[in-house]
GUGULUM-882846 format. One line per 5 residues: for each residue x, y, z of C-alpha. Coordinates in Angstrom, 3 decimals. Layout:
N
X Y Z; ...
# end
This chain:
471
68.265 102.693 109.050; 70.718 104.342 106.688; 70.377 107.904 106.416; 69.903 109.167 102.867; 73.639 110.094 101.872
72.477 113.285 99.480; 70.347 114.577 102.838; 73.550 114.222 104.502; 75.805 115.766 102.245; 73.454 119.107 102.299
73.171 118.840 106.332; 77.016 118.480 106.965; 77.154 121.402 104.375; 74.961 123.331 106.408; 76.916 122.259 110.024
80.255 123.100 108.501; 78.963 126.720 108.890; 77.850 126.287 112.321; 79.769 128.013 114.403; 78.770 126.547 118.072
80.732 123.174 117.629; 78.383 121.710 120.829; 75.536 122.085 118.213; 77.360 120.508 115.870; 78.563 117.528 117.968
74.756 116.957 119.025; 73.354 117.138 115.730; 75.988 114.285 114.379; 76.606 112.266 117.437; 73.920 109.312 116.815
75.482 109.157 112.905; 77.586 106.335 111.960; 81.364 107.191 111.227; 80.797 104.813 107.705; 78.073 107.039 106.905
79.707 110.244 107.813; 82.583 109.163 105.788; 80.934 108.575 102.794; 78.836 111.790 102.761; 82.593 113.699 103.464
83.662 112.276 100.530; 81.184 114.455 98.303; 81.291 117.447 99.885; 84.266 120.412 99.265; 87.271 119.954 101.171
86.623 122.870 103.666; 83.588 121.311 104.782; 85.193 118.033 105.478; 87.879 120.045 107.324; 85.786 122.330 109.210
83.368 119.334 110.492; 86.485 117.473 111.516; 87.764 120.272 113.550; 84.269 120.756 115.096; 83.793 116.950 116.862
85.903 115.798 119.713; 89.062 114.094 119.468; 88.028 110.803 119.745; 84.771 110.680 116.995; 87.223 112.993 114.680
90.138 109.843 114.879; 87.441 107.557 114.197; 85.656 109.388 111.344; 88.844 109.874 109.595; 89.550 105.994 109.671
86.870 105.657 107.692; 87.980 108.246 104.974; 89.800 107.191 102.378; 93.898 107.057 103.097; 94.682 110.356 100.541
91.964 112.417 102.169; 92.613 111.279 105.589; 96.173 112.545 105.406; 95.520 115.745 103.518; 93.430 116.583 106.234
95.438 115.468 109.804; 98.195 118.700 108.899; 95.233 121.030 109.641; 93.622 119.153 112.467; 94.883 119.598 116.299
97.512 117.265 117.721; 94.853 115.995 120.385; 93.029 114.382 117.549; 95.837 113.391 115.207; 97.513 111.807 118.465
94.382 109.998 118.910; 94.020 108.909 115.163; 98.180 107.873 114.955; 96.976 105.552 117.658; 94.123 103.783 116.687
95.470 103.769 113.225; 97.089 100.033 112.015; 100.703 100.469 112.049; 101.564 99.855 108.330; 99.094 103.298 108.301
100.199 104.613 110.672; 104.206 104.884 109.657; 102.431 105.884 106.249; 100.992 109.022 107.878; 104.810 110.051 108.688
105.095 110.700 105.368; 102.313 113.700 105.614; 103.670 115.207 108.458; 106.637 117.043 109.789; 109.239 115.225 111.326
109.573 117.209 114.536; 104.989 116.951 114.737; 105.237 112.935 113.691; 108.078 112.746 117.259; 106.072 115.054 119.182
102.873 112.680 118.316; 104.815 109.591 119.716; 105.263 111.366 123.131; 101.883 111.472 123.640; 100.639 108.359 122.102
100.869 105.402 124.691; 104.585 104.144 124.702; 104.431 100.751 124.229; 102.764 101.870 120.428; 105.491 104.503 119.952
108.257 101.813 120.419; 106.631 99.466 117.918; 106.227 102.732 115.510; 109.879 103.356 115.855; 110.824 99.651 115.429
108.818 99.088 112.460; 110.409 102.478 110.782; 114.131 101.027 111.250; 113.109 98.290 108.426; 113.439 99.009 104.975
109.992 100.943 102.952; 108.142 99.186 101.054; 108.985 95.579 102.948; 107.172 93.059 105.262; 108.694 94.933 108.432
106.990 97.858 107.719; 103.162 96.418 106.753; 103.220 93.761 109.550; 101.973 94.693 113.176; 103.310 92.791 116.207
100.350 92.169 117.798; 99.215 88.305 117.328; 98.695 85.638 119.621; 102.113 83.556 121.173; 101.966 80.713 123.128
104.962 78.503 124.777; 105.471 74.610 123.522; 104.006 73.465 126.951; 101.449 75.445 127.172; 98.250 73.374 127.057
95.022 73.990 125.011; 93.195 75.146 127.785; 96.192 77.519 128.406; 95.500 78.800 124.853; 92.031 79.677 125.012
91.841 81.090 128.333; 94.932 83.567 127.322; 92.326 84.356 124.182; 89.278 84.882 126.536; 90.994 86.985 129.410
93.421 89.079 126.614; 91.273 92.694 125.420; 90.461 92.309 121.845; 92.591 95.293 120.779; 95.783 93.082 121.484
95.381 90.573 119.183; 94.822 91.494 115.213; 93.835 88.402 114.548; 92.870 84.785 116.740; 92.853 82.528 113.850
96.390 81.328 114.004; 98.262 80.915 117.399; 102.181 81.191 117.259; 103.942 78.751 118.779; 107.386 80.372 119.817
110.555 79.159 122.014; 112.249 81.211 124.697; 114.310 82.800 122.040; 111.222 83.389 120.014; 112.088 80.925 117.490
108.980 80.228 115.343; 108.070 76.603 116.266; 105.035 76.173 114.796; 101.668 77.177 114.499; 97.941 76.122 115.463
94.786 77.473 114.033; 91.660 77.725 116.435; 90.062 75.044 115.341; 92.424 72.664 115.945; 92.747 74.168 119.905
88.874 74.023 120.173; 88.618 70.501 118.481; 91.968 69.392 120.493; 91.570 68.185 124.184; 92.261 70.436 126.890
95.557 69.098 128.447; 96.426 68.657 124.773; 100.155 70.161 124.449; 100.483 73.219 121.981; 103.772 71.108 120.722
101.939 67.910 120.437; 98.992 69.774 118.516; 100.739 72.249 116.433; 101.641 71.991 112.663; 105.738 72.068 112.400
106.052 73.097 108.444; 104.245 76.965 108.405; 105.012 79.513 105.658; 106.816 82.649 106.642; 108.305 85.428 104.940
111.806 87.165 105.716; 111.588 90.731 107.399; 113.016 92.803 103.732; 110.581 91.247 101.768; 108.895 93.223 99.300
105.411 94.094 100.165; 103.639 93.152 97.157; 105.902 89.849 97.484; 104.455 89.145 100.618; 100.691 89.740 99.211
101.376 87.382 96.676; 102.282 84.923 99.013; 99.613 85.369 101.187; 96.819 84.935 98.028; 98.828 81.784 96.637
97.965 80.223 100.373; 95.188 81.574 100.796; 96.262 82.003 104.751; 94.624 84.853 106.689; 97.909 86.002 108.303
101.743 84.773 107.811; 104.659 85.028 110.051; 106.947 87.559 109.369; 110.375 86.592 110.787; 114.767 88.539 111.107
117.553 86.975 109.640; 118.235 84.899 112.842; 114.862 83.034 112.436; 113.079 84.734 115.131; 109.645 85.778 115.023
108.877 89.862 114.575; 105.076 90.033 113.642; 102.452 89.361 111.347; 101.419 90.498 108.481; 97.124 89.944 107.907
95.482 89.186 104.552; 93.476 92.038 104.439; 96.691 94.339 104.477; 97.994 92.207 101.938; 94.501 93.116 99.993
95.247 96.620 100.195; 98.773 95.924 98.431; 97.331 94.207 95.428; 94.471 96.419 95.205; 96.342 99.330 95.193
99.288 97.439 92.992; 96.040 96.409 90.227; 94.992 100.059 90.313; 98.198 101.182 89.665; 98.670 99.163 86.946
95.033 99.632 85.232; 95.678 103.431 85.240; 99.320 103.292 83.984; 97.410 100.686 80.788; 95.308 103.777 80.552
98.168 106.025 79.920; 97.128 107.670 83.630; 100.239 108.095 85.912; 100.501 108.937 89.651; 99.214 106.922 93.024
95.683 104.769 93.166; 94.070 107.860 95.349; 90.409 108.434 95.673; 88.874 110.235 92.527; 86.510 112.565 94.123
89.914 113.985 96.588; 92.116 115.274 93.616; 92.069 118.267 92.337; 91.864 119.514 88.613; 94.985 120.535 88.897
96.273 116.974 89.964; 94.244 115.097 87.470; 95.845 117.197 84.820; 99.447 116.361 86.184; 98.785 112.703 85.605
97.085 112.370 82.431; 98.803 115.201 80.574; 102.225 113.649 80.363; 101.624 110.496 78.814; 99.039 112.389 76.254
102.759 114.406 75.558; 104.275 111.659 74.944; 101.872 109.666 72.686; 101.073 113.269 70.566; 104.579 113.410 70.084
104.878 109.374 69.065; 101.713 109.782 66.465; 104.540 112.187 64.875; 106.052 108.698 63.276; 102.542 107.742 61.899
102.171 111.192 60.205; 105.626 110.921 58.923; 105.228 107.138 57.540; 101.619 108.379 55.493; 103.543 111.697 54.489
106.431 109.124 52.928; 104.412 106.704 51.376; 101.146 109.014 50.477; 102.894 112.756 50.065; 106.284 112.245 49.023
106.360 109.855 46.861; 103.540 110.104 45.053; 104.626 113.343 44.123; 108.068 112.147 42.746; 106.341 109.527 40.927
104.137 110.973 37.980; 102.900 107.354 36.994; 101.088 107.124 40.311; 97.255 106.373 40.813; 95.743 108.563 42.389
92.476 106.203 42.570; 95.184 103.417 43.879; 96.509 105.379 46.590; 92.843 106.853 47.613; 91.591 102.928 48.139
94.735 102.433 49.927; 93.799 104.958 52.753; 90.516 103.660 52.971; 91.825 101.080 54.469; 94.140 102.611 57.098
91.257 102.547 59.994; 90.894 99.004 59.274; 94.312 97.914 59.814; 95.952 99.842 62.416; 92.651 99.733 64.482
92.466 95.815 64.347; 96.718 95.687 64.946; 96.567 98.543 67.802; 93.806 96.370 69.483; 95.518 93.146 68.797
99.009 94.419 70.722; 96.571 95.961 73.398; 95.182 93.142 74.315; 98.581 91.230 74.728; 100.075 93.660 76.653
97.183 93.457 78.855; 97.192 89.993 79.131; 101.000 89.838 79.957; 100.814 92.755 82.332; 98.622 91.113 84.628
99.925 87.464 84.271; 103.447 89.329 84.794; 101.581 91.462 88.344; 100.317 88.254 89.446; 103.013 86.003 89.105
101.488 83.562 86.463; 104.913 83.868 84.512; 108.602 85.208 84.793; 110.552 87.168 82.287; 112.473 83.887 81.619
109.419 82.685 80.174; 109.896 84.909 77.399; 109.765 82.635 74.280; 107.446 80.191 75.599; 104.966 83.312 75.904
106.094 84.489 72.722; 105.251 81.117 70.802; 102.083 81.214 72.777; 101.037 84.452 71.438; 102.458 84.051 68.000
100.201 80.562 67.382; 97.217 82.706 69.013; 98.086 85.670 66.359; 98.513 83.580 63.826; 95.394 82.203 63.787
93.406 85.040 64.321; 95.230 86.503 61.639; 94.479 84.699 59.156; 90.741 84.393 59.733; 90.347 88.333 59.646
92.705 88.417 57.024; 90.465 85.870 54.799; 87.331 87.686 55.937; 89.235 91.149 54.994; 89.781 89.945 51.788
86.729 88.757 50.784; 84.957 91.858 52.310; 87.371 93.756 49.568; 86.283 91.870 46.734; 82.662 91.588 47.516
80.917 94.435 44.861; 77.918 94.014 47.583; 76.907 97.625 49.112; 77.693 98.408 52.736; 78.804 94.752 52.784
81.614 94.766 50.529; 83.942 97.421 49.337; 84.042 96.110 45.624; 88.264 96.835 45.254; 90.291 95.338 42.557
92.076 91.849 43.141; 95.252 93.704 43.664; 93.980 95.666 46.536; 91.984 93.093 48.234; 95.135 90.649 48.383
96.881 93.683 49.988; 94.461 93.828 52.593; 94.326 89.652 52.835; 98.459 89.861 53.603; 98.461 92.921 55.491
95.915 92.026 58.224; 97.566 88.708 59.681; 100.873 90.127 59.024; 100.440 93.366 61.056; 98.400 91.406 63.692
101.576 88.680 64.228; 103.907 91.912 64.352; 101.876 93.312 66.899; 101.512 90.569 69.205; 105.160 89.607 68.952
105.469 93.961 70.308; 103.005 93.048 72.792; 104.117 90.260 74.629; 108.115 91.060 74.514; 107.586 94.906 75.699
106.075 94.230 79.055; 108.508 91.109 79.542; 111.545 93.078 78.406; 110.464 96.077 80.791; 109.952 93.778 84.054
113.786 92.162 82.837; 114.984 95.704 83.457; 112.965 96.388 86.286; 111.090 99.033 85.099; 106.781 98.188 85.703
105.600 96.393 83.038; 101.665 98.854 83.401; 104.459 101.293 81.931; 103.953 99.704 78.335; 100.750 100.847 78.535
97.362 99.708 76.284; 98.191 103.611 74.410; 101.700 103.380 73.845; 101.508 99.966 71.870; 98.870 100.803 69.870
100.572 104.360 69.124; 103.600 102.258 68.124; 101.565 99.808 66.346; 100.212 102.047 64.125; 103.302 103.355 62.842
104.821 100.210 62.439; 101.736 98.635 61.135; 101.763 101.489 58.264; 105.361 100.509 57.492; 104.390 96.783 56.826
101.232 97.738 54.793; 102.595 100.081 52.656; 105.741 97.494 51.568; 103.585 94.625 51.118; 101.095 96.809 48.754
104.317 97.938 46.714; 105.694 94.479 46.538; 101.549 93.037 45.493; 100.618 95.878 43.105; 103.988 95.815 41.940
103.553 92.253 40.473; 100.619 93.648 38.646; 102.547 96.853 37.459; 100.879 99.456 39.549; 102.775 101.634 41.172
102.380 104.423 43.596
# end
C-alpha cells in the first residue's frame, strides 16, 4: 500500500533533522524510491538535501533517479562523490553526459575513474559527438547478432546476457564483421521463426536509421512517424554506433512541447519542474517578455491617442457622442482579432514542431487560413452588425447605421489581417531559424491590437465620412 504522500512529506521533514543517519536509514529503508521522490518534491530544498546525504550511496543514486532531472542535478554538487559516482553510473547515458553540465570538469573526470571503465569509455565516446545530436541521446547497449547466427543462437544470447546489458530486446541487430548494419529482427519473428532458422534468412533488409549528427528532436520525430520502439543510430561510413529508444525520444518532444507551450505563454527559460524553481527564477522568465509586451502596448496607446486625443482636438466639428460609441467598441474588436491571430499562431506552431508542414508551405497555409478567416469573418461581422443596430437592451447596443456598418467591416477585416499575421510570423521565424513558440499567443495579440486599431479607425473615417461625420 501507498503511503499517504502529505504523512510523508511531514515525516521526511522531521528525519531531515535527525541527526543519527542509522535512524534515518531504518526509518526509510522499506519506502519506495517513487514514493520518496514524490514526497522530496514538496518539501524545502534542505530537507531533500539533508535526507539525501543521510542514506547510503546506493538508495541515495536510486532515489535521485526518480527526482525530477533539474532537482536531481541541483542537488549531486552537494552530495559525496561515493554517491554521485554511483548515480553517474546507473544513470542512462544521454543523462548522464547531461549531468556534466552541473558539475566541474576536473569532479565529472575524477567520477569516470571510479565508475566501471567500460561505462567511462562509452561516456567519453558519446561526448566527442556533437550536443544536441543522435550520438549523444543514444546508448550502445542493444542486442547484435552475426548473419549466421541461428535463432536459437539469438535467444539463448538473450537468456544467458544480465538484463542491464541490453536497453531494449525488442529489435535484434543484425551486423557484419565490420559492423555494417545488415538488418534487423524483432522478437517475434525469432520466437515465431524455427530454431536453425538463419538470422540472414529471417531478418528484414530495409530498417530505418538515422545518421550519428542528427538533431535530437529530428530523431524523435522519426521515431513517432514509425512508431518503432528503438532505431539504429549509425557514422558516416555506415557502421552501426547505438541506439537510440522511444522513450528517450519521448523525453525530447515532451520537453520540446513544453518548451514551446511556455514560450506561447510569453514564459521563457527550460521545461524544469515547477515546484524546484525559485521566486527568483520564475521572475527571470516571465518578467522579460511582460517588458517587452508593456513596452509594445506603447503602439496601441499611441494609435487611440492619434485617432481619439489628437485629432479630435484639432478638429472642432468632432462628435464627441461619435467618438464615445466608437470606443465602446474597442474590447470587441481587438479581443475577437487578438484571439483570432492567437489561435493561428498556435495552430501553426505546433503543425510547424511536429512536422505537419514546412516553411515552403507558406502560401498554401496562408490561403488555408485566409478562406478559414474569411468565413468566420464575415459571420461575426454580420452578427456584429446586427447586434449594433438592434435597440433591444443588453441584447443590442441600439447605434446609428453609420456605426453599426463600421463595426460590420471592421470585424472580418481585422480578423483576415490577423490571421494572415498569424500564420506568416511563425513560418517566417522557423525560415530564419529562430523557434517559431517565439511568436508567442501574447505577442500577436499585442501586435494585433495595434494594428487592428489602425484598420478600425480608417474604415470608420472612410464609412462616417460618406455620411458627413467626422471625428
Amino acid at each position: 500500500m501507498r503511503t499517504d504522500e502529505n504523512a510523508l512529506v511531514d515525516r521526511l521533514s522531521y528525519l531531515a533533522t535527525e541527526p543519527d543517519k542509522y535512524i534515518v536509514r531504518g526509518e526509510l529503508e522499506n519506502q519506495r524510491p517513487e514514493d520518496l521522490a514524490d514526497a522530496l518534491q514538496r518539501c524545502e530544498f534542505e530537507v531533500t538535501l539533508s535526507i539525501l546525504q543521510k542514506l547510503d550511496a546506493e538508495s541515495a543514486a536510486y532515489l535521485l533517479i526518480e527526482l525530477p532531472d533539474d532537482l536531481a542535478r541541483d542537488i549531486v554538487t552537494q552530495l559525496p562523490d561515493a554517491t554521485v559516482a554511483h548515480y553517474l553510473d546507473i544513470l542512462p547515458m544521454d543523462d548522464a553526459l547531461a549531468l556534466r553540465e552541473y558539475l566541474e570538469d576536473e569532479r565529472f573526470e575524477a567520477l569516470l575513474h571510479v565508475i566501471p571503465d567500460q561505462d567511462a569509455q562509452e561516456i567519453r565516446r558519446l561526448l566527442s559527438y556533437p550536443e544536441g545530436s543522435a550520438g549523444q541521446l543514444m546508448t550502445e547497449d542493444f542486442v547484435e547478432v552475426r548473419p549466421t547466427d541461428s535463432m536459437s543462437d539469438v535467444l539463448d544470447l538473450i537468456r544467458n546476457t544480465n538484463d542491464e546489458e541490453f536497453e531494449t530486446v525488442n529489435y535484434i541487430y543484425v551486423l557484419s564483421e565490420d559492423r555494417h548494419l545488415l538488418g534487423l529482427l524483432t522478437l517475434k519473428r525469432v520466437i515465431r521463426s524455427k530454431p536453425a532458422a538463419l538470422a540472414r534468412d529471417v531478418m528484414v533488409e530495409d530498417v530505418i536509421t538515422v545518421p550519428v549528427t542528427t538533431e535530437e528532436e529530428e530523431v524523435a520525430r522519426t521515431l513517432a512517424r514509425y512508431g518503432f520502439s528503438a532505431i539504429p543510430v549509425l557514422d558516416d561510413r555506415g557502421r552501426m554506433l547505438g541506439i537510440v529508444t522511444a522513450d528517450d525520444a519521448q523525453e525530447i518532444l515532451d520537453e520540446a512541447h513544453t518548451e514551446d507551450v511556455l514560450m506561447l505563454g510569453g514564459v521563457s527559460g527550460d521545461a524544469e519542474n515547477y515546484l524546484s524553481l525559485s521566486v527568483v527564477e520564475l521572475i527571470k522568465r516571465r518578467l522579460p517578455w511582460l517588458a517587452v509586451l508593456f513596452v509594445a502596448e506603447f503602439l496601441t496607446g499611441n494609435v487611440l491617442r492619434y485617432y481619439l486625443g489628437d485629432r479630435a482636438d484639432s478638429d472642432p466639428t468632432a462628435s464627441l457622442a461619435i467618438l464615445a460609441k466608437l470606443q465602446l467598441v474597442i474590447p470587441l474588436l481587438i479581443g475577437a482579432g487578438g484571439n483570432a491571430g492567437s489561435q493561428v499562431t498556435t495552430t501553426i506552431t505546433r503543425a510547424l514542431a511536429l512536422g505537419e508542414i514546412r516553411s515552403t508551405d507558406w502560401f498554401r497555409v496562408l490561403r488555408r487560413e485566409f478562406a478559414v478567416a474569411m468565413c468566420i469573418g464575415l459571420i461575426l461581422g454580420t452578427l456584429g452588425f446586427i447586434r449594433s443596430v438592434l435597440k433591444v437592451p443588453i441584447i443590442g447596443w441600439g447605434s446609428p447605421l453609420p456605426l453599426a456598418l463600421v463595426v460590420g467591416f471592421a470585424l472580418p477585416s481585422i480578423i483576415i489581417w490577423a490571421a494572415t499575421i498569424g500564420s506568416l510570423l511563425p513560418i517566417g521565424a522557423k525560415r530564419v531559424g529562430v523557434d517559431p513558440a517565439v511568436m508567442s499567443a501574447p505577442f500577436i495579440s499585442t501586435f494585433v491590437d495595434a494594428t487592428g486599431l489602425i484598420i478600425y479607425f480608417e474604415i470608420a473615417h472612410k464609412i462616417l465620412g460618406l455620411y458627413g461625420i467626422r471625428f
